[in-house]
N, C-alpha and C positions, 0 to 999 in steps of 0.2 A: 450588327455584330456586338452588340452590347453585354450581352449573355456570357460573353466567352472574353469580352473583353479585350477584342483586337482591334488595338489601334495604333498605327504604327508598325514597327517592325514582327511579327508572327515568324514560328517556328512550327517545321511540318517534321514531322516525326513517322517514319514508317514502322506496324507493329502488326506482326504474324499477317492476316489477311485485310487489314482497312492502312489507315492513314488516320494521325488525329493532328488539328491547326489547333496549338497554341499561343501564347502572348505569353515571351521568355521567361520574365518575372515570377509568373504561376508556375510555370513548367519545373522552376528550380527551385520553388518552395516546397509545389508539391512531392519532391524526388527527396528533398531536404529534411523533409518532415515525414518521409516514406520508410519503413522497415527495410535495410539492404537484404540482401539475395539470403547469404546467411542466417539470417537473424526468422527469415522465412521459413526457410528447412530445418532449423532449430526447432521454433513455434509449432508446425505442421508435424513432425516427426515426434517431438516432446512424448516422455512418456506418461500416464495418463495416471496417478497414485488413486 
């Protein structure tokens, strides 16, 4: 489990049809460091000059 980095306490997370096991630490940086919900439909919608 080195890959993924779990050692110790893991976070299971359920999304649309799977499940993904992370190590909490990563889970909050990558969300942290993640475009929110907005900022997505901004980007994707943006109009194109």
């Amino acid at each position: 489990m080195e890959v993924a980095d779990l050692q110790g306490d893991t976070l299971v997370v359920g999304v649309s049809n799977h499940i993904e096991i992370w190590n909490p630490q990563r889970y909050e940086h990558f969300f942290k460091e993640s475009m929110s919900f907005e900022e997505s439909v901004d980007k994707l919608f943006a109009k194109k000059s």
